[in-house]
C-alpha positions in Angstrom: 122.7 118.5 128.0 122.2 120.3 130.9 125.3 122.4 131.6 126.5 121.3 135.1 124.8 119.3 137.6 124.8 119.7 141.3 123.4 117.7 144.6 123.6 119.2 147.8 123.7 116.3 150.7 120.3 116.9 152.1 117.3 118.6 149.0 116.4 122.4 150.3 112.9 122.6 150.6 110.8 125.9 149.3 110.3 128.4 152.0 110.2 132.2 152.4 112.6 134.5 150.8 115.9 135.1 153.2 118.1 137.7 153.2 120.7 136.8 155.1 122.3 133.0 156.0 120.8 131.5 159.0 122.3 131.5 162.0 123.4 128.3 162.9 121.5 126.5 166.0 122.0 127.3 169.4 122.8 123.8 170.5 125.4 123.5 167.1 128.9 123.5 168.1 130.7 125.6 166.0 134.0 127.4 164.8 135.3 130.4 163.4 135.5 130.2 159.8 139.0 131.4 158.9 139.9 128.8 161.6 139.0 126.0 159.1 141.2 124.0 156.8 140.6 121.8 153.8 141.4 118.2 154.6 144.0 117.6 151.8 145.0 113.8 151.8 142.3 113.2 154.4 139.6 113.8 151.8 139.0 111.4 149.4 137.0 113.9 147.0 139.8 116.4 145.4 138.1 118.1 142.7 135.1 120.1 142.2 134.3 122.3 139.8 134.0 126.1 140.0 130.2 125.8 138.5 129.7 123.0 141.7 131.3 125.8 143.8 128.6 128.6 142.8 126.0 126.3 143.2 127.1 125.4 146.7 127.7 128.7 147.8 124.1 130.3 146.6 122.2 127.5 148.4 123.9 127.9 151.5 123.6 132.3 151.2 119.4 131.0 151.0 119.4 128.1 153.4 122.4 128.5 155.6 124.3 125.3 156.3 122.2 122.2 156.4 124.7 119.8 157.4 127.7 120.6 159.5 131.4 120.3 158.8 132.7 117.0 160.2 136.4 118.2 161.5 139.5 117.2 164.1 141.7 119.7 166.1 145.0 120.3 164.5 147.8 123.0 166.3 144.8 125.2 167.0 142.9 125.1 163.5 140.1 122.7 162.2 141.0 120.2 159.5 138.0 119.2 157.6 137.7 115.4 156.9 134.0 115.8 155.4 132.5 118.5 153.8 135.0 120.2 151.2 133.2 121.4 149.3 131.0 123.5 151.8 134.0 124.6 153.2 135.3 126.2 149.6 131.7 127.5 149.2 131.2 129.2 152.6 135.1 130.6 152.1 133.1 132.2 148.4 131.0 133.9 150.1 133.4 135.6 152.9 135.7 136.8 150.1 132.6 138.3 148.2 131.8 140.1 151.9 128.2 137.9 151.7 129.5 136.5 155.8 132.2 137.8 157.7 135.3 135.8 158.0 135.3 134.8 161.0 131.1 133.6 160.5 130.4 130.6 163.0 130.4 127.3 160.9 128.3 124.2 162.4 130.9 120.9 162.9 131.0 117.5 164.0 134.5 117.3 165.7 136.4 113.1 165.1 139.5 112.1 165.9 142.1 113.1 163.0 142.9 109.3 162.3 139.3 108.9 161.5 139.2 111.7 159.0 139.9 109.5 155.8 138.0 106.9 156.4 134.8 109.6 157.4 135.5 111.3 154.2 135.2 107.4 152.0 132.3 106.4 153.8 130.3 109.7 153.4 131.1 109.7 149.5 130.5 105.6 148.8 127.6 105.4 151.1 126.2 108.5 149.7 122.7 107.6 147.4 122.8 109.9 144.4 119.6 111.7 143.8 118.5 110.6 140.0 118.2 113.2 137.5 114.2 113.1 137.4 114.0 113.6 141.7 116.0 116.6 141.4 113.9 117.8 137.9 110.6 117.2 139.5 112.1 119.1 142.7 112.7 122.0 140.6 109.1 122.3 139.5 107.7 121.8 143.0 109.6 125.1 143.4 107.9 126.8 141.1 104.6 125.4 141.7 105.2 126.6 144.9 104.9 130.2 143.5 108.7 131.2 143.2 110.1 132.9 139.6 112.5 131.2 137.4 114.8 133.8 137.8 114.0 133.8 141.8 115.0 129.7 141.7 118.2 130.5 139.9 119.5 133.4 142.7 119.1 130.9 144.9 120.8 127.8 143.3 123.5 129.6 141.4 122.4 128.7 138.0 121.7 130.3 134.5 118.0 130.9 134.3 117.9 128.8 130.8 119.5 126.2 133.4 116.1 126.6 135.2 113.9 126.6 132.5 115.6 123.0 131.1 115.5 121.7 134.7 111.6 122.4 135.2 110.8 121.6 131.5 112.1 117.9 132.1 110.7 118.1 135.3 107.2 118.9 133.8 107.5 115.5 131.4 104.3 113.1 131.4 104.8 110.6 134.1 105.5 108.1 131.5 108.6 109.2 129.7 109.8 110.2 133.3 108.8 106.6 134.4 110.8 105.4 131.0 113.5 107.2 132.5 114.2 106.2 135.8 113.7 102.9 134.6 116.9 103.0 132.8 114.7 102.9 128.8 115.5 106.1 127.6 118.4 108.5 129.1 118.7 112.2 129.8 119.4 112.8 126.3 116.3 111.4 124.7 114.3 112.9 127.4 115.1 116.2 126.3 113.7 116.2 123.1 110.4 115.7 124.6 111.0 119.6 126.0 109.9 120.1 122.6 106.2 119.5 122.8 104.3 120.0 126.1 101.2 118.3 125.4 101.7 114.8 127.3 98.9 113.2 124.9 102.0 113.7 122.3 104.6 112.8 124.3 103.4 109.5 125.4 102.8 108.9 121.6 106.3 109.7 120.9 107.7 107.5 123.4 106.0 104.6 122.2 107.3 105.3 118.7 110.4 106.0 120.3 110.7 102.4 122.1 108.6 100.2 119.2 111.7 98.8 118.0 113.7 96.8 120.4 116.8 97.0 118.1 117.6 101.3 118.4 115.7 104.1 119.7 113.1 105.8 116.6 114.9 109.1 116.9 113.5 110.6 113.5 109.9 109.8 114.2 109.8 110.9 117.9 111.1 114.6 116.4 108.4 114.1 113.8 105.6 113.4 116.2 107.1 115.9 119.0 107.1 118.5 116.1 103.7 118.5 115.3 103.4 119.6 112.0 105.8 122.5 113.1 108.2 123.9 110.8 111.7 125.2 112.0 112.1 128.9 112.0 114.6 128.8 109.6 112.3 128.4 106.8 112.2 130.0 103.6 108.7 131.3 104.5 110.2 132.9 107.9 112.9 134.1 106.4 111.2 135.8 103.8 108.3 137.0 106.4 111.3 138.1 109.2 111.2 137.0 112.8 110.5 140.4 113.9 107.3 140.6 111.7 105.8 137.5 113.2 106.4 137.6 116.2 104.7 141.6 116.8 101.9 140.1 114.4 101.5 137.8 117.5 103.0 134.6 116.3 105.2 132.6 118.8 108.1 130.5 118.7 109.4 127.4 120.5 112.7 127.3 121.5 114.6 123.8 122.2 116.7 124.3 125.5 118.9 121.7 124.9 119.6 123.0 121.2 119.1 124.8 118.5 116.0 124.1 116.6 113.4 126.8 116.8 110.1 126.0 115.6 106.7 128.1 114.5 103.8 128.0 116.9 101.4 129.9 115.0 101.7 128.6 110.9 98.5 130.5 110.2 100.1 133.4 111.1 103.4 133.0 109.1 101.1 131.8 106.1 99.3 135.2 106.1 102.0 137.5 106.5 103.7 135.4 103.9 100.9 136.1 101.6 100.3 139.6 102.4 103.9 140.3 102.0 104.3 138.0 98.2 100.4 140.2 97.4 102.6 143.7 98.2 105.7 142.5 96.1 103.0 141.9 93.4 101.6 145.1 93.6 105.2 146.9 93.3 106.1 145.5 90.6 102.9 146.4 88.4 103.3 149.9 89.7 107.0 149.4 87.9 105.2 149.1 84.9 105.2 145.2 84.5 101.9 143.6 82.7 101.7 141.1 85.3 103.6 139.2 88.6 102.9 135.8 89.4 104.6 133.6 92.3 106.0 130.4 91.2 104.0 128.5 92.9 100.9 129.5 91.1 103.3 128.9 87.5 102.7 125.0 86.4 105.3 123.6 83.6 107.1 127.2 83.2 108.5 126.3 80.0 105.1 127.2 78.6 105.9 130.6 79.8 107.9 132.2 76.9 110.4 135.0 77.3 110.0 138.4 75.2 112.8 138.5 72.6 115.8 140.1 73.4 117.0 141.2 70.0 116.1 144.7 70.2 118.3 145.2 73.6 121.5 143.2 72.0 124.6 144.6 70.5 126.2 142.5 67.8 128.9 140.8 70.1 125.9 139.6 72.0 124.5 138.3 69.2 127.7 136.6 68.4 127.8 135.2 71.9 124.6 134.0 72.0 124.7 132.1 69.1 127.8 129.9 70.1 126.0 129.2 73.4 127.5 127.7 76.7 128.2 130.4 79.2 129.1 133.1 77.3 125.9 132.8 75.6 124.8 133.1 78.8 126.0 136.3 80.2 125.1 137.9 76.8 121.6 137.6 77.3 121.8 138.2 80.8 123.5 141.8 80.0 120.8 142.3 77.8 117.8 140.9 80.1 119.1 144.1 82.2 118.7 146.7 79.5 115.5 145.1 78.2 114.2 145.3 82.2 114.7 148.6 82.6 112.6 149.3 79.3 109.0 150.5 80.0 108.0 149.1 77.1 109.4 145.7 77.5 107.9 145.6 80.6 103.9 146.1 79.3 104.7 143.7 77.3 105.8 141.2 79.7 105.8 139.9 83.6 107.6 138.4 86.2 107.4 135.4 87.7 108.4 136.2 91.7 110.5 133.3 93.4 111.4 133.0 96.9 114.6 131.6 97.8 115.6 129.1 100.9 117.8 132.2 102.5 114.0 134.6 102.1 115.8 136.5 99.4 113.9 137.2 96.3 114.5 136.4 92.9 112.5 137.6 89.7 112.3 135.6 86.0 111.6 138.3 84.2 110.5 139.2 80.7 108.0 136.3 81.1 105.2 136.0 78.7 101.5 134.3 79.6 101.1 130.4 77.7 98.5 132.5 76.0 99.8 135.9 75.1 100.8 136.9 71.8 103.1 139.7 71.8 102.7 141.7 68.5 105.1 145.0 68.1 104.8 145.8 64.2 107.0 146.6 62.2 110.3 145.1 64.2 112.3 142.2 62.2 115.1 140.2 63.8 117.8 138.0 63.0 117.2 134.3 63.1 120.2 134.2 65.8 117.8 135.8 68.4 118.4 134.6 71.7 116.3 135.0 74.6 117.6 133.4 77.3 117.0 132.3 81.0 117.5 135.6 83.4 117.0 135.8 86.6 117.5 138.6 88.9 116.9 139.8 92.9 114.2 142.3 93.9 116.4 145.1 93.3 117.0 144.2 89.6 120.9 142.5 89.8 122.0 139.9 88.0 124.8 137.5 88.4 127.7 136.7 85.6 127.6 132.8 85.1 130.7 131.0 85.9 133.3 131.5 82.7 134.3 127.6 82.4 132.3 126.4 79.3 130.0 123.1 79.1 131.7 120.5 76.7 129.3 120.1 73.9 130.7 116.9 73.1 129.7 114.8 75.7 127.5 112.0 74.8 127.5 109.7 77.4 125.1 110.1 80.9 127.0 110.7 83.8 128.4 107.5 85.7 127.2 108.3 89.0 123.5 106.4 88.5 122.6 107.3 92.3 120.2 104.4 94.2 118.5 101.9 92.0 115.0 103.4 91.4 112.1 101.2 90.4 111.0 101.6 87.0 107.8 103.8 87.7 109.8 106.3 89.6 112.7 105.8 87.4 110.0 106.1 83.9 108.7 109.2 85.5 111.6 111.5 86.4 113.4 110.2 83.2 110.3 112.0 81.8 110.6 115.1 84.3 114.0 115.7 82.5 112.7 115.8 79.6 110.6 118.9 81.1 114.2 120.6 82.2 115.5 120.3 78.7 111.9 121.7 77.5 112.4 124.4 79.9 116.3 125.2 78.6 114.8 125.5 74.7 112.1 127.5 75.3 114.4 130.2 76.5 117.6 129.4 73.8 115.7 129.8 70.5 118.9 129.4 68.3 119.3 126.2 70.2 115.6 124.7 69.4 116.2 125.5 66.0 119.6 123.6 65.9 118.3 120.8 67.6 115.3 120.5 65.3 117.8 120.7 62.0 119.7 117.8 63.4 116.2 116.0 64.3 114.9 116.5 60.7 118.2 115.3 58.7 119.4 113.2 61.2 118.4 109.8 61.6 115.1 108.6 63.8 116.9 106.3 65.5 119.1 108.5 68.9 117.4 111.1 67.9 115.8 112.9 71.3 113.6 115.3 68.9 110.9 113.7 67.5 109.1 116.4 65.1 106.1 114.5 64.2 105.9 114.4 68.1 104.5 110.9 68.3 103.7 110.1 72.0 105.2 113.2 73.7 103.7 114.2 76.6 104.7 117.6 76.5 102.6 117.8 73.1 99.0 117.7 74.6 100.0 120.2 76.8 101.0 122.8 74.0 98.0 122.0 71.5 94.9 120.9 71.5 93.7 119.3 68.2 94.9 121.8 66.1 94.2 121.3 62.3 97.1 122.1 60.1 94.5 124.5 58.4 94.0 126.3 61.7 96.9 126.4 62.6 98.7 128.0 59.5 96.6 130.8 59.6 96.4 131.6 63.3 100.9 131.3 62.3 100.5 133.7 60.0 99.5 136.9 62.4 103.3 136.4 64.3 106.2 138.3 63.0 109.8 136.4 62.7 110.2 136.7 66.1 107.4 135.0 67.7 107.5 132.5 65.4 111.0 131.6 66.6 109.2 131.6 70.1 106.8 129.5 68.7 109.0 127.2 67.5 111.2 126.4 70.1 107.8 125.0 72.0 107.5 123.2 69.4 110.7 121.4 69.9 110.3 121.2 73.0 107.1 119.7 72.8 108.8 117.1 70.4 110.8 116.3 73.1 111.7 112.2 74.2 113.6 111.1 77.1 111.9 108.6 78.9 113.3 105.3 80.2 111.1 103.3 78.0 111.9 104.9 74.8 115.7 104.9 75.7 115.3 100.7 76.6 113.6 100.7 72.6 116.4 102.4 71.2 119.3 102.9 73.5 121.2 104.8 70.9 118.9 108.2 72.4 120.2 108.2 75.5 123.6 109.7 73.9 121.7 112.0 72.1 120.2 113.1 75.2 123.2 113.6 76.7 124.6 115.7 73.8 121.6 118.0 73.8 121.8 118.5 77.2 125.7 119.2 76.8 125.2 122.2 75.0 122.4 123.8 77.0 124.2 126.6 79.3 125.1 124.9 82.7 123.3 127.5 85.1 120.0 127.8 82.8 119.9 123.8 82.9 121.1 124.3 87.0 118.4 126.5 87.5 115.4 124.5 85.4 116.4 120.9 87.1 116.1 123.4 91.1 113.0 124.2 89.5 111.6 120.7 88.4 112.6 118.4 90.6 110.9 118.4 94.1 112.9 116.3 96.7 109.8 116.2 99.6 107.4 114.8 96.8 110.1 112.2 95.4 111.0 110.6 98.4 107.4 110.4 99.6 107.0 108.0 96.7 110.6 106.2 96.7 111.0 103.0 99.1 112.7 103.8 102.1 115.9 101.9 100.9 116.2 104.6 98.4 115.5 107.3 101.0 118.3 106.1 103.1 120.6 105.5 100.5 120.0 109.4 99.0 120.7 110.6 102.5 123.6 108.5 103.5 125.3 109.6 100.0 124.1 113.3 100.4 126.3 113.2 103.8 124.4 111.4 106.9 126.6 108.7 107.3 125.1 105.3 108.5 121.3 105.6 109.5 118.1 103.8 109.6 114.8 104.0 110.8 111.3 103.8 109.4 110.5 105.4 105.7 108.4 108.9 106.7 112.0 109.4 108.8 114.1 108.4 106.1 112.1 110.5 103.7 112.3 113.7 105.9 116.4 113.0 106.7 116.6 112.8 102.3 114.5 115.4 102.0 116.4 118.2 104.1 120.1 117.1 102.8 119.1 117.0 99.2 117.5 120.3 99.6 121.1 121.2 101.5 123.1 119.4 98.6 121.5 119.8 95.6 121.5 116.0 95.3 119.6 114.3 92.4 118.2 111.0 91.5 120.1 109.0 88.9 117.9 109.9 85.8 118.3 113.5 86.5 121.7 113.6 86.6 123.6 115.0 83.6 126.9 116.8 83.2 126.1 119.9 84.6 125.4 117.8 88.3 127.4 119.1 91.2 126.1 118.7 94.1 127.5 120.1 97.4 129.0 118.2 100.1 128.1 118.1 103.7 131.5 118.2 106.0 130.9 116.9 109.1 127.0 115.4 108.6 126.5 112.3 110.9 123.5 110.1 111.4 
């Protein structure tokens, strides 16, 4: 909202710059100023505010008085019975030495028992100017050829007060039309600031008022956007304000908050790419084999990670093999000596993310679907572990938290989320299926134990299906292999890339979808166990990874939309489904929310204090 609003009785027109007040009209009767005295219970208006004041006061140092003081005589001074605030304004200027104290004031004289009744009739008779005369008076001024900051000398005001004045002043006729005419208010008008091309702002306004029932506030910002993304993106933050804007890129500021949006995406999108190509380049000068972003990585759990063995001290070992979090930071401690080793990094890549704050992140130690690592001579222990590390640009690595997963947990979490229908609910029942792939493929020792109990357990609960009948993930890890074939190209791989080797395999036996778990309900809990014992930020990290909230809700109804928002934090809404879907999308980005089927043990998502519809 605008910050302070203020009318004076009769609209200064635009004229030549003055530099001192007028002097009043020779015919004007008139008195000294320090001779003048405020009404008191005479006047019927007793407040006005010091921003009114300032406004006042710089219209009249431009313009001069445009309407006289009405007064009456009293013991040799003027009591003012209309016109206060003038008064207060003129006495402004005389203490900031703009007039002299004594400057002659134009007046009306009345007899003192009129005074109260002048001062009602002047302030009830009085026709406010609407908000859209006094806007559209505003640009008139500057189409007139006067600065913004000129306009706000001579009215008082902030020149962002200006600049919000002659932006809604500058709306198409018809949301100013819509406004006057009592549809929309000042506060919907404003977001049309955001887009000056009135083609789009009539097409918001008809969104806007399509419903009869509530004003379409998350489609007008969609269609006022434009395909604009906020400047608080991942790709802007990563690029840096400074960077695009000297590469020639603009922004567009809302005046009447604080969303800032891109004006030039092509721009952001190169200097993105440039700047991702450059972090590329670095890191093969480091030595690395190869760098890759993640968006150019499909199902990364068919990137393996080198074995850490060589780079692990015994305790490590130990740690690794029980698992859970300590298991964790083991590897992750020796992810950081491995990294640091030339020769672990010719052997190996990175894969480069880019986080929502800009900050970079690298998966290291990554190795192609295709490569085959081959360093002869070098045995290892079957309790190999290699882990899912991550680090920043500069190499760090975070500790996991120290609380352990419980391992015995068999049962899916309670919190189901919004009923899903069964193809949505099929497929990301599926997509966590691809998590747990992910989490195996870097925890060896973990494949292997899940494929002993998958080969002496019974079929039946069983989420590890070895002859890998039906798995999706399978055609994507061979391709009509015979076992002939297969055995010998086996055979060139040392102990530890055939541990590599088969943890894909187990994670190409994978089965968690929601039609196998309606066949045989018993998996379900043996989901949920396997999942249990994977490490809670490697499973964390792989479900960020995997599921993709913009492309979910795009294919939910809008009922699930609006119930993942309203439970991530936006209280009551509605509105059409593309709104819906934009409103889930942001908060479960913000939250970490998840559908149902991806929700496990390790689910906590964070809360929104103070989110409102």
């Amino acid at each position: 909202m605008i910050d302070a609003d203020f009318q004076e009785d009769v609209w200064p027109k635009a004229a030549d710059d003055a530099l001192e007040i007028p002097p009043p009209l020779p015919d004007d009767t008139t008195v000294p100023l320090d001779r003048l005295d405020e009404g008191g219970d005479d006047n019927v208006r007793t407040s006005a505010s010091k921003v009114e004041i300032e406004a006042l006061a710089a219209s009249i140092a431009h313009r001069g008085l445009l309407q006289p003081l009405v007064v009456a005589t009293a013991g040799g001074r003027y009591k003012v019975g209309a016109g206060n605030r003038r008064l207060k304004a003129l006495k402004l200027l005389a203490k900031r030495g703009t007039i002299p104290k004594d400057h002659p004031v134009r007046v009306t004289f009345a007899a003192a028992r009129d005074l109260h009744e002048i001062s009602l009739t002047e302030n009830v008779m009085r026709v406010q100017l609407h908000p859209v005369d006094e806007f559209e008076a505003f640009r008139d001024l500057q189409d007139s050829g006067l600065a913004v900051a000129e306009i706000a000398d001579r009215f008082g005001l902030k020149e962002r007060q200006v600049r919000q004045r002659l932006a809604l002043g500058g709306l198409a006729p018809e949301v100013r039309k819509a406004w006057r005419d009592g549809r929309i208010g000042q506060e919907k008008a404003e977001a049309f600031t955001l887009c000056d091309d009135h083609d789009v702002q009539r097409e918001a306004l008809a969104a806007g008022l399509k419903s009869k029932s509530h004003w379409n506030e998350w489609e007008v910002s969609r269609i006022l956007r434009a395909g604009r993304e906020q400047a608080n993106s991942s790709a802007m933050s990563f690029v840096g304000r400074e960077a695009y804007l000297a590469a020639g890129g603009t922004l567009r500021e809302d005046l009447f908050g604080d969303i800032v949006l891109v004006e030039a995406p092509d721009i952001l999108s190169r200097l993105w790419s440039e700047k991702v190509e450059v972090l590329k380049q670095e890191l093969l000068g480091k030595g690395w084999a190869f760098a890759v972003h993640r968006g150019e990585v499909e199902r990364s759990y068919l990137w393996a990670r080198l074995p850490l063995d060589r780079w692990m001290t015994d305790e490590e070992k130990a740690a690794a093999k029980r698992g859970g979090n300590a298991g964790w930071n083991a590897t992750q401690a020796a992810t950081r000596r491995a990294a640091d080793d030339a020769a672990a990094r010719a052997a190996s890549g990175v894969i480069i993310e880019i986080q929502r704050d800009g900050s970079v992140e690298l998966d290291v130690l990554r190795l192609r679907p295709a490569q085959v690592d081959s360093e002869d001579g070098e045995e290892i222990d079957d309790e190999d572990d290699t882990g899912n590390e991550h680090g920043d640009a500069d190499g760090n690595f975070a500790d996991a938290d120290d609380e352990e997963a419980d391992s015995s947990a068999s049962t899916a979490a309670e919190d189901t989320g919004p009923d899903l229908p069964r193809g949505l609910s099929e497929n990301l029942s599926d997509d966590l299926g691809d998590v747990i792939a992910e989490c195996l493929v870097a925890d060896p020792v973990l494949a292997l134990r899940a494929a002993i109990a998958g080969l002496t357990a019974s079929r039946w609960g069983s989420p590890v299906r070895l002859q890998q009948d039906g798995s999706p993930r399978r055609k994507l890890l061979y391709h009509d292999f015979s076992f002939t074939d297969r055995f010998a190209e086996l055979a060139a791989l040392d102990r530890e890339q055939l541990l590599v080797e088969f943890a894909k395999a187990v994670a190409g036996a994978l089965e968690t979808r929601r039609s196998q778990v309606d066949m045989d309900p018993k998996l379900a809990s043996g989901r949920d166990v396997l999942v249990a014992a994977i490490a809670p930020d490697a499973f964390r990290a792989a479900v960020t990874k995997a599921f993709d909230p913009g492309r979910f809700f795009a294919q939910a109804p809008g009922a699930v939309a609006k119930a993942a928002a309203e439970e991530a934090g936006a209280g009551t809404i509605k509105g059409k489904k593309a709104e819906l879907a934009e409103r889930a999308t942001e908060l479960a980005t913000a939250t970490g929310w998840l559908p149902g089927p991806l929700r496990t043990v390790h689910y906590q998502p964070q809360t929104m204090p103070g989110e409102t519809a």
